[in-house]
C-alpha positions as CSV (number, residue, x, y, z in Angstrom):
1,X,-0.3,-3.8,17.4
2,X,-4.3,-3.9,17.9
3,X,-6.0,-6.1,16.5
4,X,-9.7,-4.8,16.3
5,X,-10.5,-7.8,13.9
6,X,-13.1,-7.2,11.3
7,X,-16.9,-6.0,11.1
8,X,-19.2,-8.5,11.0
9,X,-18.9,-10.1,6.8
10,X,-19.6,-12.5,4.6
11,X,-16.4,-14.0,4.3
12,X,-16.2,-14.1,7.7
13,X,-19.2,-16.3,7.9
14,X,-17.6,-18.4,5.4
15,X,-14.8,-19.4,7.4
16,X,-16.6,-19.8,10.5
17,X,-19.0,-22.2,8.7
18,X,-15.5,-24.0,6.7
19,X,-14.4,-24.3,10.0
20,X,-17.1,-26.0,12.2
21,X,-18.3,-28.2,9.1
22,X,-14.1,-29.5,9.2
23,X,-14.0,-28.3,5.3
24,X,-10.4,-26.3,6.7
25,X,-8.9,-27.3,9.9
26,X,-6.9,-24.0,9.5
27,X,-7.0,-20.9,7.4
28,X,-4.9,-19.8,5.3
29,X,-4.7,-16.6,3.5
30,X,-2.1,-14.4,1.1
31,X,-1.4,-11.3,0.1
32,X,-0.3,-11.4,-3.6
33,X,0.7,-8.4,-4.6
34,X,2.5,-8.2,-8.3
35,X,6.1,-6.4,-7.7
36,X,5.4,-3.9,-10.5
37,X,4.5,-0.7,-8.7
38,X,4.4,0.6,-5.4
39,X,1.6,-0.6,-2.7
40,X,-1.7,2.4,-2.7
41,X,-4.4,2.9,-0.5
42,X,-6.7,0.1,-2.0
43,X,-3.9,-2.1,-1.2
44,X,-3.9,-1.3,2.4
45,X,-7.4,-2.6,2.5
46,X,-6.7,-6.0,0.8
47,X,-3.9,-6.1,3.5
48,X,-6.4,-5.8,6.4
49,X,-8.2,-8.5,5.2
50,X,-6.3,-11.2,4.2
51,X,-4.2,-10.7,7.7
52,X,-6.6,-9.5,10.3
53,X,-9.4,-12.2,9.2
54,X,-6.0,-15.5,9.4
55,X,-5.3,-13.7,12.6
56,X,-9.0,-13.9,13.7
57,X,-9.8,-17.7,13.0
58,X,-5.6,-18.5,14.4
59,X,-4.7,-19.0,11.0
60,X,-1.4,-17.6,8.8
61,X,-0.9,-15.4,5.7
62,X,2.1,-15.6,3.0
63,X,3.2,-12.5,1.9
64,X,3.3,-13.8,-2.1
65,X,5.0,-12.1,-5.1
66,X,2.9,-12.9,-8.4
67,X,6.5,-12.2,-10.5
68,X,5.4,-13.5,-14.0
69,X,6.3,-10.8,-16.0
70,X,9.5,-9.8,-15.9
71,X,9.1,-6.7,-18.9
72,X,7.6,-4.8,-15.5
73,X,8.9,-6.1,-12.2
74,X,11.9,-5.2,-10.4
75,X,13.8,-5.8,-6.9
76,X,12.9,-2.2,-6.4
77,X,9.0,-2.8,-5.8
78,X,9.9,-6.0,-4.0
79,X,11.7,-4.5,-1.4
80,X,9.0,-1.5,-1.1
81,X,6.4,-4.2,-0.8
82,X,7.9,-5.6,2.0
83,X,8.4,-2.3,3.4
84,X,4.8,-1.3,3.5
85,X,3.3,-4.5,4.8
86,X,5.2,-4.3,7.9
87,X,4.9,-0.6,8.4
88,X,1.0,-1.2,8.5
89,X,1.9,-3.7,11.1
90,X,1.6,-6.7,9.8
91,X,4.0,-9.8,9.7
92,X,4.0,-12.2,7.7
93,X,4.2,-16.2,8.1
94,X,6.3,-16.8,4.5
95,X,7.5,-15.1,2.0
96,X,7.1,-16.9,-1.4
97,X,7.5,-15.9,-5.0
98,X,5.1,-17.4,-7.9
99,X,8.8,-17.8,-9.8
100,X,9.5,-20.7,-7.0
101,X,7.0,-22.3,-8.9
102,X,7.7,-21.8,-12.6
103,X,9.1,-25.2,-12.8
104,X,5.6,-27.3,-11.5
105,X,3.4,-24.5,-13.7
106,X,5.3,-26.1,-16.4
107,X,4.7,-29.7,-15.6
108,X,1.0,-28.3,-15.3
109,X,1.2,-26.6,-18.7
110,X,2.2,-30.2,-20.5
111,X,-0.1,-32.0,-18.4
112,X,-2.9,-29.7,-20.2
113,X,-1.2,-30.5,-23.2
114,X,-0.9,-34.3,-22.9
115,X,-5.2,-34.2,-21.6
116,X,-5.9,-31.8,-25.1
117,X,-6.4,-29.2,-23.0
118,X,-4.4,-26.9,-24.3
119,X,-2.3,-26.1,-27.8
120,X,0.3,-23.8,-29.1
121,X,-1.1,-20.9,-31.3
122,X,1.0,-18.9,-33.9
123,X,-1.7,-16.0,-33.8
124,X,-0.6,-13.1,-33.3
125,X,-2.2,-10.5,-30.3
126,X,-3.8,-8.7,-32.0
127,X,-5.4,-12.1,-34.0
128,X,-6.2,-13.4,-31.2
129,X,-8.0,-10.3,-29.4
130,X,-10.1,-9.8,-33.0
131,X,-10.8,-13.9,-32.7
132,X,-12.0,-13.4,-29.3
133,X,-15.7,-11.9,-29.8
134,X,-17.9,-9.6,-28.0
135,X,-20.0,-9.7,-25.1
136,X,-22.9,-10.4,-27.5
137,X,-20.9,-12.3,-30.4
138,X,-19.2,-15.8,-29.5
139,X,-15.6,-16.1,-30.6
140,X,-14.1,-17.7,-33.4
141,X,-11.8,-20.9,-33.2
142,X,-8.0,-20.2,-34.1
143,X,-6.9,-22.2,-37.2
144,X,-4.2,-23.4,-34.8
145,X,-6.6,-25.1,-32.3
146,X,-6.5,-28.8,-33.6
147,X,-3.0,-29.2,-33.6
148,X,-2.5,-33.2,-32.4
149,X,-1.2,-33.6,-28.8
150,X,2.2,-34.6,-30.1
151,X,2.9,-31.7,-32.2
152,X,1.8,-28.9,-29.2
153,X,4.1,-30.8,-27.1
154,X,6.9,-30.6,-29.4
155,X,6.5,-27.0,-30.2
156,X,5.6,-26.1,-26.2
157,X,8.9,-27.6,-25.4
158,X,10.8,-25.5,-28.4
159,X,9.1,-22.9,-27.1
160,X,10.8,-24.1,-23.6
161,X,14.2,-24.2,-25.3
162,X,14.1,-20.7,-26.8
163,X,13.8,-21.7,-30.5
164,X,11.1,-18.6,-31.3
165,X,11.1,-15.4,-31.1
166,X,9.2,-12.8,-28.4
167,X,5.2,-13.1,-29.7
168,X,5.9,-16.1,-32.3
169,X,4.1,-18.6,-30.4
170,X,1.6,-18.7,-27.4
171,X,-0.1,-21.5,-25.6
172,X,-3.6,-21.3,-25.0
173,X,-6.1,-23.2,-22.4
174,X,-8.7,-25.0,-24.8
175,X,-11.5,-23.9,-23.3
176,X,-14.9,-22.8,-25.3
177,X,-14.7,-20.1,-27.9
178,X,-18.3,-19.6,-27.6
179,X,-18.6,-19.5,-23.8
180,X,-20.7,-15.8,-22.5
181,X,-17.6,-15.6,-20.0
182,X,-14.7,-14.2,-22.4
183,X,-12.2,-15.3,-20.1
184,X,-13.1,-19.0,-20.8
185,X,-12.4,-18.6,-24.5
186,X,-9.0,-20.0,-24.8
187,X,-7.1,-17.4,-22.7
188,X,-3.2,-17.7,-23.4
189,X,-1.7,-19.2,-20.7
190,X,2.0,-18.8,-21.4
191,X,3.8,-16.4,-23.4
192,X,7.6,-16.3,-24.5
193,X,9.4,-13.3,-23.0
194,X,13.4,-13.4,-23.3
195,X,13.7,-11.5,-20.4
196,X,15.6,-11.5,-17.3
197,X,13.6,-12.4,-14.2
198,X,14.7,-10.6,-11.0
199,X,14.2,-13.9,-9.5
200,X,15.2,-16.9,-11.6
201,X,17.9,-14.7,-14.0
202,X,17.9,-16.0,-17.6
203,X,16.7,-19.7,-16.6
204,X,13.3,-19.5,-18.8
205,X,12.2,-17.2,-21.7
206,X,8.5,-18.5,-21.6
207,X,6.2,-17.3,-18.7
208,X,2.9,-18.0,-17.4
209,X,0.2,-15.5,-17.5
210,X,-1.0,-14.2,-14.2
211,X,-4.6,-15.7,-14.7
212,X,-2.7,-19.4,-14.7
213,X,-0.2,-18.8,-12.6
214,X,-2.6,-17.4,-9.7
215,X,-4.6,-20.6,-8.9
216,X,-1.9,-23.3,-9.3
217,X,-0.4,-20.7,-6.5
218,X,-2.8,-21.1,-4.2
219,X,-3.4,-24.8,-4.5
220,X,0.6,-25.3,-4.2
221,X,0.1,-23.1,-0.8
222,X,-2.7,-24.6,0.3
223,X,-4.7,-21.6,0.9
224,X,-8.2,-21.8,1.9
225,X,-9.2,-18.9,1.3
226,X,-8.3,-16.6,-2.1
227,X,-9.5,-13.3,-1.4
228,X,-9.5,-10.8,-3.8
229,X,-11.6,-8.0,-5.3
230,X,-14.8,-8.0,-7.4
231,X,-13.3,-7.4,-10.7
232,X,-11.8,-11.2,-10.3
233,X,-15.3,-12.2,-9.8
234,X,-15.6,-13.4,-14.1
235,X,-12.0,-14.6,-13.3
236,X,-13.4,-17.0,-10.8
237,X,-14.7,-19.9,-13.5
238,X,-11.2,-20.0,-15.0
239,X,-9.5,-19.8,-11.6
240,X,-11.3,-23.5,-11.1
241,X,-11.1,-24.4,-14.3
242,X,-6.8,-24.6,-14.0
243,X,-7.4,-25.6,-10.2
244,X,-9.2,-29.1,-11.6
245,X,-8.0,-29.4,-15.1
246,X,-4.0,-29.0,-13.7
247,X,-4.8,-32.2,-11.1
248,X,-3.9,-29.6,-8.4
249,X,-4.1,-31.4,-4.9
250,X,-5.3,-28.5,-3.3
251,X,-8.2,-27.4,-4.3
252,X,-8.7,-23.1,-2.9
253,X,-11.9,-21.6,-3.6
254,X,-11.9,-17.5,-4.3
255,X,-14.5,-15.1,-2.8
256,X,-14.7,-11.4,-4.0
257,X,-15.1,-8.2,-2.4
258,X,-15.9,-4.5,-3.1
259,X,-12.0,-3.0,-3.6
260,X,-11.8,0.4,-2.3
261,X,-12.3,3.5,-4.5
262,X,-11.3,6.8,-2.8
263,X,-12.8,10.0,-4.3
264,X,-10.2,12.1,-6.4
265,X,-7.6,9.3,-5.7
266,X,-6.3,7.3,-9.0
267,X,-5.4,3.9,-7.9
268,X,-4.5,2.1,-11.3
269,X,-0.5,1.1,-10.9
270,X,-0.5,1.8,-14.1
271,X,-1.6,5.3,-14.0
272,X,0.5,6.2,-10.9
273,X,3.5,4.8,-12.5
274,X,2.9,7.2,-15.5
275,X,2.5,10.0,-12.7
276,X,6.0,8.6,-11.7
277,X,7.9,8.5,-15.4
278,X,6.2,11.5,-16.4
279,X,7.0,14.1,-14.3
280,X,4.3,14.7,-12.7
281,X,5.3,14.1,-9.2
282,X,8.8,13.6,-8.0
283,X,8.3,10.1,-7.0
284,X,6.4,6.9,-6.1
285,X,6.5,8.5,-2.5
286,X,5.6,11.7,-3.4
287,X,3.3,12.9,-0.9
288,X,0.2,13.7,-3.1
289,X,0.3,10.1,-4.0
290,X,-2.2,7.6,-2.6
291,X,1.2,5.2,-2.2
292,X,1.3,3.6,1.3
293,X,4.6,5.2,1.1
294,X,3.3,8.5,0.1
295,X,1.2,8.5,2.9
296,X,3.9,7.8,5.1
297,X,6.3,10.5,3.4
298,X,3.0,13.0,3.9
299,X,2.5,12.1,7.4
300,X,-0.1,9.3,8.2
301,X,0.3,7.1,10.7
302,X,-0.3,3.0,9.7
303,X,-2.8,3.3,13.2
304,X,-4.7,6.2,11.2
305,X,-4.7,3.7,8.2
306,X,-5.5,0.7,9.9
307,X,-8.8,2.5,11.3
308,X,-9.8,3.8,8.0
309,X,-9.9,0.5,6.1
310,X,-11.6,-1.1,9.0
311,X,-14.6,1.3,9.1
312,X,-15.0,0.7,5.4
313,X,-15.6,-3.0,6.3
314,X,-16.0,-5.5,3.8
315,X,-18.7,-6.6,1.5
316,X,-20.0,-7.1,-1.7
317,X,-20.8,-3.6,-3.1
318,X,-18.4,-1.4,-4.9
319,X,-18.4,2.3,-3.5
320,X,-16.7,5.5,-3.6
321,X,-15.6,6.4,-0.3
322,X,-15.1,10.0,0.6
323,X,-11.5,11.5,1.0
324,X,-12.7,13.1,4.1
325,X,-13.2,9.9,6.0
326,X,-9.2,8.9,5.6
327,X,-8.3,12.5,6.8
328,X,-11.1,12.5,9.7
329,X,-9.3,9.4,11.2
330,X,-5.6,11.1,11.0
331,X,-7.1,13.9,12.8
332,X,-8.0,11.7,15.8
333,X,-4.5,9.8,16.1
334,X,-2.8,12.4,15.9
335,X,-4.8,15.0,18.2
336,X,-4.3,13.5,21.4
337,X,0.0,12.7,20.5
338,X,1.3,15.3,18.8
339,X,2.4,19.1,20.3
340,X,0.3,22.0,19.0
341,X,2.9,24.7,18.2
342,X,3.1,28.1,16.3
343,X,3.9,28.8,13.0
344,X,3.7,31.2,10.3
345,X,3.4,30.5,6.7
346,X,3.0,33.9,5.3
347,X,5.1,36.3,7.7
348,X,4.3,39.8,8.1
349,X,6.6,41.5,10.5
350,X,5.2,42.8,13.4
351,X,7.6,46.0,15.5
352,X,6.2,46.4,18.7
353,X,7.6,49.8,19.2
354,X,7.0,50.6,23.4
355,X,8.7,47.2,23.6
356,X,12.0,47.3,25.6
357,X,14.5,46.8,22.6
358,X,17.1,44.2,23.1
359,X,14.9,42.4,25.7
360,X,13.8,38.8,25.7
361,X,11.0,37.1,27.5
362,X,10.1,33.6,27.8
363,X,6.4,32.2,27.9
364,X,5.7,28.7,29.3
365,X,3.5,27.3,27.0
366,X,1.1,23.9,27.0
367,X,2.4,21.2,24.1
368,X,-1.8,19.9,24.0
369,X,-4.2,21.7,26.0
370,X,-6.0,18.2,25.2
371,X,-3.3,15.9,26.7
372,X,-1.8,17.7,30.0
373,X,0.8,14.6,30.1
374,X,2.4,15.6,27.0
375,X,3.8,19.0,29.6
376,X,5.0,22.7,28.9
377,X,7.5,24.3,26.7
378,X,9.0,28.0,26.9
379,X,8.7,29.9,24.0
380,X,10.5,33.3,24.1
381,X,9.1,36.9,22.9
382,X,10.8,40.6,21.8
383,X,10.3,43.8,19.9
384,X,9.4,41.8,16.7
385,X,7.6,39.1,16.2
386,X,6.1,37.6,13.2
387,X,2.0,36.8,12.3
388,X,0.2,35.4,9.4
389,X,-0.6,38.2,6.5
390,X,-3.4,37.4,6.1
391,X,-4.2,38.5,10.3
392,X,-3.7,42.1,9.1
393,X,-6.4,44.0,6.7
394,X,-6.1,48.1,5.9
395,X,-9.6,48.3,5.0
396,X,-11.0,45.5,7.4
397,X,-15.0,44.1,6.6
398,X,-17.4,44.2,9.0
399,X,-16.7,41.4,12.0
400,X,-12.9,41.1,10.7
401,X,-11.7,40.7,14.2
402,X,-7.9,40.6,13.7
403,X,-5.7,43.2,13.0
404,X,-6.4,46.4,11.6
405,X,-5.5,50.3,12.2
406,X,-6.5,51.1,15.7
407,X,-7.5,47.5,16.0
408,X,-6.2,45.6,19.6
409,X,-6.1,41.9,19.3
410,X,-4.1,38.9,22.1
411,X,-1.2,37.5,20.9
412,X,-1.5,33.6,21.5
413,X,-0.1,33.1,25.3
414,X,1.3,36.4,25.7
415,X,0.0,40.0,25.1
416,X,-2.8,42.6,23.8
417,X,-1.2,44.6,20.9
418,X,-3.2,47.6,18.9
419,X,-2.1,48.4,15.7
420,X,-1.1,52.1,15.3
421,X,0.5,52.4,11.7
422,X,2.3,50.3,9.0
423,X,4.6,50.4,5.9
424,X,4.3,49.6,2.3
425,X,6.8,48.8,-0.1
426,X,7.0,50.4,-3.6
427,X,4.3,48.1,-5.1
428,X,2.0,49.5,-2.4
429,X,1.9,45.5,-0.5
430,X,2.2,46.2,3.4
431,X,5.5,44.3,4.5
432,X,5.6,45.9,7.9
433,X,3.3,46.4,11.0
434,X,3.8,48.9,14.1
435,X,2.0,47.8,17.2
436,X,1.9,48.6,20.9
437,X,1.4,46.4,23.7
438,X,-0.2,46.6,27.1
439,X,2.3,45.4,29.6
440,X,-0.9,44.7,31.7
441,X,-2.3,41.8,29.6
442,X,0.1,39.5,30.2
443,X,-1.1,35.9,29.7
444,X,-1.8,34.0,33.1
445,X,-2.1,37.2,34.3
446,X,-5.5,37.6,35.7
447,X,-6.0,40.5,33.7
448,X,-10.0,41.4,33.2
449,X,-9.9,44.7,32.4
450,X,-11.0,44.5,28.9
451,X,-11.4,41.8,26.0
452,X,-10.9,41.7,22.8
453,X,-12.2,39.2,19.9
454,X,-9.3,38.2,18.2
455,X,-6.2,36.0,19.0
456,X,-3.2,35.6,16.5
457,X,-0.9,33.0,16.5
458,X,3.2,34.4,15.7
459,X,6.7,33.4,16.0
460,X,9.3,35.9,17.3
461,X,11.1,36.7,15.0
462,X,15.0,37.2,16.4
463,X,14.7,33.5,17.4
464,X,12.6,31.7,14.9
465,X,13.2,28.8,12.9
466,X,13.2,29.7,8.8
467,X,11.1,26.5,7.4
468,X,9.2,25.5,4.1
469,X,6.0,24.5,4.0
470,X,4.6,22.2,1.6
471,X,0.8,22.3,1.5
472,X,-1.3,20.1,-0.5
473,X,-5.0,19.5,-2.4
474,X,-5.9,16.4,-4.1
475,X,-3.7,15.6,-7.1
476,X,-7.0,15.2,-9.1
477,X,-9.4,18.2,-9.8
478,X,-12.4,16.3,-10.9
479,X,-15.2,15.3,-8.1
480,X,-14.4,11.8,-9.2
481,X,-11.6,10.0,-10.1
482,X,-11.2,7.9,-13.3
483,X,-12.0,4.6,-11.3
484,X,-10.1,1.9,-13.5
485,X,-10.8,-1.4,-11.7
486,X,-7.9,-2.9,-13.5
487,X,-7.3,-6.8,-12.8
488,X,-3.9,-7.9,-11.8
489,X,-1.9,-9.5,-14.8
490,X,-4.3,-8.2,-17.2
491,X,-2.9,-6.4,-20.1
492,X,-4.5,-3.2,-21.4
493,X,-6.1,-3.4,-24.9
494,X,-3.2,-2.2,-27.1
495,X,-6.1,0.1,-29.1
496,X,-7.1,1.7,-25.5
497,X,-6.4,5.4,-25.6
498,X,-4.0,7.3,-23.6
499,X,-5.9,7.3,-19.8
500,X,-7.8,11.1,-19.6
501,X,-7.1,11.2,-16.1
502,X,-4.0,13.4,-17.1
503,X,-6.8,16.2,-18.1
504,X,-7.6,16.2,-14.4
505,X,-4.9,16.6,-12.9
506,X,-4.7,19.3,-10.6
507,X,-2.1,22.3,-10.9
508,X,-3.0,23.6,-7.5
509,X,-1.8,20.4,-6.0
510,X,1.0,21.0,-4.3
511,X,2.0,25.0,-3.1
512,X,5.6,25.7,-1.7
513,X,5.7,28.5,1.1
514,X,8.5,29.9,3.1
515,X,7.6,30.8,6.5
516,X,8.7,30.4,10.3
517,X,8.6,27.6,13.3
518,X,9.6,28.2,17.2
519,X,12.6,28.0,17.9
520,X,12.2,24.5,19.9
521,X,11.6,22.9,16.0
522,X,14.8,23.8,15.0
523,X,16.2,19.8,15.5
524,X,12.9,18.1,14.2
525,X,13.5,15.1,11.9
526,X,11.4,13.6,9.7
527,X,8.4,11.8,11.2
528,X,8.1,14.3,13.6
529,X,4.7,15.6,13.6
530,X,3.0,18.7,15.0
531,X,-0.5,20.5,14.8
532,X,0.6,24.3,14.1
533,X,-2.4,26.3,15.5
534,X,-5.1,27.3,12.6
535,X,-3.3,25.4,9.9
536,X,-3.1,22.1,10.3
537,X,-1.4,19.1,11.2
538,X,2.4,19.2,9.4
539,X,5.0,16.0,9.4
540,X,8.4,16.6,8.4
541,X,9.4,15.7,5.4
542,X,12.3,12.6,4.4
543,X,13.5,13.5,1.3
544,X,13.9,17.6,1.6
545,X,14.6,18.6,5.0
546,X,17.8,18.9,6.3
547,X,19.2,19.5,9.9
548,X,18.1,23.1,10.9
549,X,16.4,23.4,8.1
550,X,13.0,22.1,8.3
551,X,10.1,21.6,5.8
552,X,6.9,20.3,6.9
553,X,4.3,18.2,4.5
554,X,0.7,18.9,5.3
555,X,-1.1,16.1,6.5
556,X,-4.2,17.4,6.3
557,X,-6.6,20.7,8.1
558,X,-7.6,20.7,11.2
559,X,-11.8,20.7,10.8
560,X,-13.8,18.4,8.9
561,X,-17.7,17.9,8.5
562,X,-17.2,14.0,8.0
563,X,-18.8,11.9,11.1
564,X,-18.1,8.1,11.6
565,X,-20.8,5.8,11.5
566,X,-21.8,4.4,15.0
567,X,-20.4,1.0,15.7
568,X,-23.2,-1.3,16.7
């Protein structure tokens, strides 16, 4: 894989300057990814980051599983994780799970406990998020909080044992109720769950929160470097707070960046995984969905993916980042690698009626006019043959340049034809065409004795390929997205309301056609790609086709307006 390394960043500058000053002698990095839903688009940017800037500097990244909350994890997402990270070509130096830990974050816990830094609260969630305060008001002390060291140890370690029931008991940093950063007002650090863990079974029914967990992490792995997105950025105080108050012997230091928002795209797991147990869409690799796996079922390539994220660099600054600059960069993967064939997607039967009947020719056709390596294929033509409906008009406007009575138009690689009458059925809809064709135009011919202005794509039609065609538009409608900036481990307010991005859904997302391919698609399997002239770029599709019987995902259209920036 190429490694273009990253734009020229702030983070970068940081390691460069870690380095030379001998803060780090090497870098280390993670990915920490919470097995509780399918990897998205953002994803694929933190990704890039955390591996391409270890690979830069000769440094490694783990590949770490934040699995403290075993109500919404599952092997499922572990296993898709892994999946994704090395389809986007990465690899990665170890593979931990925060639930490896679970026995040092307790030690850490009573070590809080033993310094009066933390106590056991019988407050219930809801107390506890009415306790809490505003942004304006400071919070109020739980009646709880002066417990004596002896009795939060006792009760922590009952707690431990199982004695107490789901929500009885939590324990709580002891922090500063009045601090103007809410997360420094005595955020729960562990909670009791009697749960089985994917990981450790039905060894512990008290788990750390993600905000505890997270640091003591890092410091265990000795990462340098915790890089994660700007909604961590009020995180950060607490993330050192646990760091020093724990004794770790590590001591990581975060840095935020601007995540990636993508216009129409929803990428709150939360929201996708309603999608998913809704209905909405027939899986977490459905192909509207911006899942890394999605993507992959729809088509894109982890090059095309790899060169998106990249040109949004990294910085500071949140941004909403058109849809059009992820589809401009599949286009130029793919344009150069894939054949460009003929298809039709709405067929209108053509009968060529001074055509020889029963007789069969074969044109030798170019797989890329852009990419003579990528050679010839024949493609065979008869009496019928099929074009797009929408290539025929009775009542044409002005400059229609396709098909109409008395009309004469090139078929792609092979002949003029004129149209000279057609056939309705009883609803009055045109469902058949009679052409003639001038044996004199022959493609490759020379011929110069006339031109016309139009040139159809078709399929023949004794010898084409029945296929469905799955074309798509943005699952959301709206010109933006609801753009959630959820943070990892951080439970929704129970009072939140149900998430309006379900108004916005789109019901023209997805449309099912039945059409026709050459015959040389007949044996495509999925992941094969093509560019079928005036429609698009099509991948075949995993989960539907089957073996001569293909359906094709669009990737995405074949023009767009969008325009790189200029690298300097």
């Amino acid at each position: 894989m190429e490694n273009r390394g990253t734009p020229s960043n702030f983070i970068k500058n940081v390691i460069t300057e870690d380095l030379s000053s001998g803060k780090v002698k090497e870098v280390v990095t993670r990915f920490p990814p919470e097995p509780n839903g399918y990897l998205h688009i953002g994803h694929a940017k933190a990704i890039w980051i955390n591996f391409t800037l270890a690979d830069e500097f000769g440094g490694k990244t783990h590949l770490r599983f934040d699995d403290t909350n075993p109500l919404k994890e599952d092997t499922e997402y572990v296993n898709s994780i892994q999946e994704d990270v090395k389809w986007l070509g990465y690899e990665w130096d170890e593979l931990r799970f925060a639930s490896d830990y679970f026995g040092e974050m307790y030690e850490r816990a009573e070590l809080l406990i033993q310094k009066g830094k933390a106590y056991v609260d019988d407050l219930t969630a809801d107390q506890i998020r009415e306790h809490r305060g505003t942004l304006t008001e400071p919070g109020v002390n739980s009646p709880y909080r002066e417990r004596t060291i002896e009795e939060n140890l006792d009760l922590f370690r009952r707690m431990r044992a199982g004695e107490f029931k789901d929500g009885e008991k939590v324990l709580r940093a002891k922090i500063d109720m009045s601090s103007p950063n809410i997360n420094l007002r005595d955020p729960v650090i562990y909670r009791i769950s009697h749960s089985h863990h994917h990981n450790t079974g039905d060894a512990w029914c008290i788990y750390p929160m993600y905000a505890f967990a997270h640091p003591i992490e890092d410091a265990i792995e000795h990462v340098t470097h915790s890089l994660c997105s700007l909604e961590f950025e009020d995180q950060r105080p607490f993330y050192d707070w646990v760091v020093a108050e724990c004794e770790m012997p590590a001591s990581p230091h975060q840095y935020e960046f601007g995540r990636l928002n993508l216009a129409q795209t929803v990428t709150s797991k939360r929201k996708l995984k309603l999608l998913v147990d809704e209905g909405h869409v027939d899986g977490w690799d459905d192909p509207r969905m911006p899942t890394i796996s999605g993507l992959r079922r729809r088509g894109y390539t982890p090059e095309a993916i790899r060169s998106f994220v990249h040109e949004t660099g990294i910085s500071k600054s949140q941004g909403l980042v058109d849809l059009q600059m992820l589809e401009h960069f599949i286009r130029e993967d793919l344009k150069l690698t894939v054949p460009r064939t003929m298809s039709v997607l709405r067929p209108l039967k053509v009968v060529i009626t001074n055509y020889p009947e029963g007789q069969t020719e074969w044109f030798e056709i170019e797989n890329n006019v852009e990419n003579e390596a990528m050679g010839t294929r024949q493609i065979p033509f008869s009496r019928e043959i099929y074009i797009e409906r929408d290539d025929f008009m009775e009542n044409p406007p002005n400059k229609y340049f396709r098909l109409f009575p008395g009309n004469e138009v090139r078929l792609k690689n092979a002949y003029f034809i004129k149209c000279t009458d057609f056939i309705k059925d009883e609803n009055g809809e045109v469902v058949e065409l009679h052409c003639t064709y001038d044996p004199e135009t022959k493609s490759g011919s020379g011929f110069t004795g006339r031109k016309v202005k139009g040139t159809l794509h078709w399929v023949d039609a004794g010898q084409a390929v029945p296929a469905e065609f799955r074309l798509y538009e943005p699952l959301i409608s709206a010109e933006e997205a609801d753009q959630e900036a959820e943070v990892e481990g951080m439970e929704p307010a129970a009072d939140k309301p149900e998430p309006s991005f379900l108004d916005q859904l789109n019901p023209k997302s997805i449309e099912i056609l039945h059409g026709f391919v050459e015959p040389g698609l007949k044996d495509s399997v999925p992941q094969d790609k093509f560019q079928f002239f005036r429609h698009g770029y099509f991948n075949v599709d995993s989960r539907y086709s089957t073996p001569g019987h293909p359906v094709f995902n669009l990737i995405v259209s074949l023009k767009s307006s969008f325009q790189p920036a200029k690298q300097g």
